[in-house]
Phi, psi and omega in degrees: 000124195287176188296162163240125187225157183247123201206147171289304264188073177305081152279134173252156160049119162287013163260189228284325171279343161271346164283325168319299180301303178295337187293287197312294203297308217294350193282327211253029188076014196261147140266126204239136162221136206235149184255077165300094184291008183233163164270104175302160337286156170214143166319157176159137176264169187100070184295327185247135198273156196242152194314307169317349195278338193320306208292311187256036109334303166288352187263310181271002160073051166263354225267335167270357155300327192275341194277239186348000167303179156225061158282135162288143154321128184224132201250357180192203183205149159228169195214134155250104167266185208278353154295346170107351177299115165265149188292130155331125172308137154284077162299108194292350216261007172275340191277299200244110192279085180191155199289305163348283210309346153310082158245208192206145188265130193231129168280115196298323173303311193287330194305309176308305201293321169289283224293318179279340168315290151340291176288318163304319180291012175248343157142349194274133177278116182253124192232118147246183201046034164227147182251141214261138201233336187174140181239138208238150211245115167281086239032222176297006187253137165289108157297311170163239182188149203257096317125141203205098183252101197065259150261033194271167145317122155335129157211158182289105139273122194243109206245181161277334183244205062260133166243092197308125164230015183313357176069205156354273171318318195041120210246358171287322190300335178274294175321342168246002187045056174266350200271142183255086171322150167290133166297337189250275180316059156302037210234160197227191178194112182264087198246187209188164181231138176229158172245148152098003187298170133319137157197157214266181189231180203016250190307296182320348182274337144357288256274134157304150202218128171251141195234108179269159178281146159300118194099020169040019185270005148179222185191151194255106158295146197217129180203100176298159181232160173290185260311081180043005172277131154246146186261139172205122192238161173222143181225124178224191181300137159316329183288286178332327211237354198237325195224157160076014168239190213257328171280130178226356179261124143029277192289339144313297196309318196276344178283298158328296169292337162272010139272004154286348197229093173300345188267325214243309193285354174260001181265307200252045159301319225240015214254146167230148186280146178235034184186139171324151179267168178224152159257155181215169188183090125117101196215009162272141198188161179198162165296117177277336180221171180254004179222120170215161197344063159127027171239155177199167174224113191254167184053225186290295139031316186262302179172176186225151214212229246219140170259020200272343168287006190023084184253335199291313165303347173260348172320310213263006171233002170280322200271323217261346196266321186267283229287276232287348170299316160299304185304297188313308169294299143316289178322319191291331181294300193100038172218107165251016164305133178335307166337315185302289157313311233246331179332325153307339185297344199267336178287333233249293202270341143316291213302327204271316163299332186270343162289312169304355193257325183278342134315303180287339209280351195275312178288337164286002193120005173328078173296130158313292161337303171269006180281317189279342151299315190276309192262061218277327208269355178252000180287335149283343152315278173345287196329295194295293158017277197320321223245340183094022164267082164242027202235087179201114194316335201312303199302340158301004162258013161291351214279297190319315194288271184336283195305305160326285174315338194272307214289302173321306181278342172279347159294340175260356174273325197287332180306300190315329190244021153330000000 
């Protein structure tokens, strides 16, 4: 008969919402035990961090780890539009006078590889190479999860909680048939690494630079990294990047679209790529829900929303920071029910719409700019968007303001095309 083993607390995946998430329970005294089907550091995109991520950094007593890295620093975001003009810097620490407003561009392996490091020195037991097989349920309730940690025998681990942190596979969300496609964020993404790119000097060497393609059917992340590497991706509609052309290998595709964007093609004149492309493909999604009996879901594992605002690492420590509080409060209760676990979602997918709404509002043609002309007294309103403050009611009243200036301008493009 295979082991049975006992635990307060089940975290699948060891990445930044599960180590977030396992770190906060393993702090109030819970036993964790987080299961990682892969051996850190291992790759994985979405480099860049957003100001908001500072609050649970400091929560997880990560923040003098990160000062003392050598990520570059990021102080601010830019926009190239398809005419090649580039923008004014956001500079966050203008919105917001605080050592946050500072964040840092990260190598994901190391970051994720720290991060989990981390949660072991908070007390949580981490097995990695080990694969999660099923998780398991007494009726509707989640028990705990059946797990094969390297070449070993299968065994039941059995908790009070489990917190799906499984990234992508989601492996509850799959099993319960929860995942929602996005209806609009239909968008897919090929990226690459060069040494030797262009980058700005001092405050400015940071800074994320998003580059739209001419004719706006999409846009170029541009993100330095520390030992001369820049991250450079390029993301559009799937149908556009996938179907109907002629090119069909990656590296065709991405080759096609930086010859459209000339503003792209003088930052890597002199760049020599040093990495294989990579893909992603038709990836916003969401969960309808994030909770139920002795279960909860964080980071991508809930959903993923978009990569041109690099929301995704504080999405994904933001979900793992409110779910380990229910749980740590559940526990403390003795109420795990989903009602419970789960109690952060609905302030969690506001804060998550309004990002979503300034995506799309991006892809229909959203100027920063002329927004911050007309509305001068709303530009910190943007700012926070930007910065990733979003789970605050104030900030609705750009989206009716946005969608007006949208309106304004397609009544006057159909007058031009009369």
């Amino acid at each position: 008969m295979s082991q049975v083993i006992q635990t307060d607390v089940v975290v699948i995946g060891g990445g930044p919402s599960g180590s977030t998430a396992s770190t906060l329970i393993a702090q109030q005294g819970h036993k964790v035990q987080l299961f990682e089907r892969e051996k850190f550091p291992r790759f994985h995109i979405g480099e860049s961090l957003i100001p908001e991520t500072y609050h649970v950094l400091k929560r997880l007593n990560m923040l003098d780890e990160m000062k003392q890295s050598h990520f570059i620093k990021k102080y601010s975001v830019q926009f190239i539009g398809q005419s090649g003009r580039l923008s004014e810097p956001f500079y966050f620490v203008d919105h917001k006078p605080h050592e946050s407003s500072q964040t840092w561009q990260v190598r994901r392996s190391e970051f994720d590889e720290r991060m989990l490091n981390n949660a072991r020195r908070h007390g949580v037991e981490v097995h990695e190479e080990a694969r999660v097989l099923e998780v398991l349920f007494e009726g509707d309730r989640a028990v705990g999860v059946r797990v094969q940690v390297g070449d070993k025998e299968p065994h039941n681990v059995m908790a009070k909680v489990v917190v799906d942190a499984s990234g992508q596979s989601s492996m509850i969300m799959s099993r319960l048939g929860l995942r929602d496609w996005d209806p609009v964020l239909k968008k897919a993404a090929v990226w690459t690494y060069w040494k030797g790119a262009f980058r700005d000097v001092g405050k400015d060497e940071g800074a994320t630079v998003v580059i739209q393609i001419p004719g706006k059917q999409g846009w170029f992340w541009y993100i330095p990294l520390h030992d001369n590497i820049l991250s450079v991706g390029v993301v559009a509609g799937y149908d556009y990047l996938f179907k109907n052309r002629a090119a069909k290998e990656w590296e065709e595709i991405y080759a096609e679209e930086l010859n459209r964007t000339p503003a792209l093609q003088k930052r890597l004149a002199s760049a020599e790529r040093v990495s294989p492309y990579h893909a992603a493909k038709e990836y916003s999604y969401r969960s309808r829900q994030a909770a139920g009996d002795g279960w909860v879901l964080v980071g991508d594992a809930f959903g993923f929303l978009d990569p041109l605002y690099s929301s995704g690492v504080l999405l994904a420590l933001k979900s793992g920071s409110l779910a380990a509080d229910a749980v740590n409060e559940g526990l403390a209760s003795g109420d795990t029910t989903g009602a419970q676990l789960g109690k952060w979602e609905p302030g969690y997918v506001q804060g998550m719409e309004r990002m979503r709404r300034l995506v799309c509002a991006y892809y229909d043609g959203f100027s920063f700019g002329a927004f911050v002309k007309k509305y001068p007294h709303l530009k910190g309103h943007i700012t926070d968007l930007l910065i990733g403050d979003l789970f605050k009611d104030s900030l609705d009243v750009v989206f009716p303001l946005i969608d007006e200036m949208e309106a304004e301008k397609k009544a006057q493009q159909a007058l031009v095309t009369a």
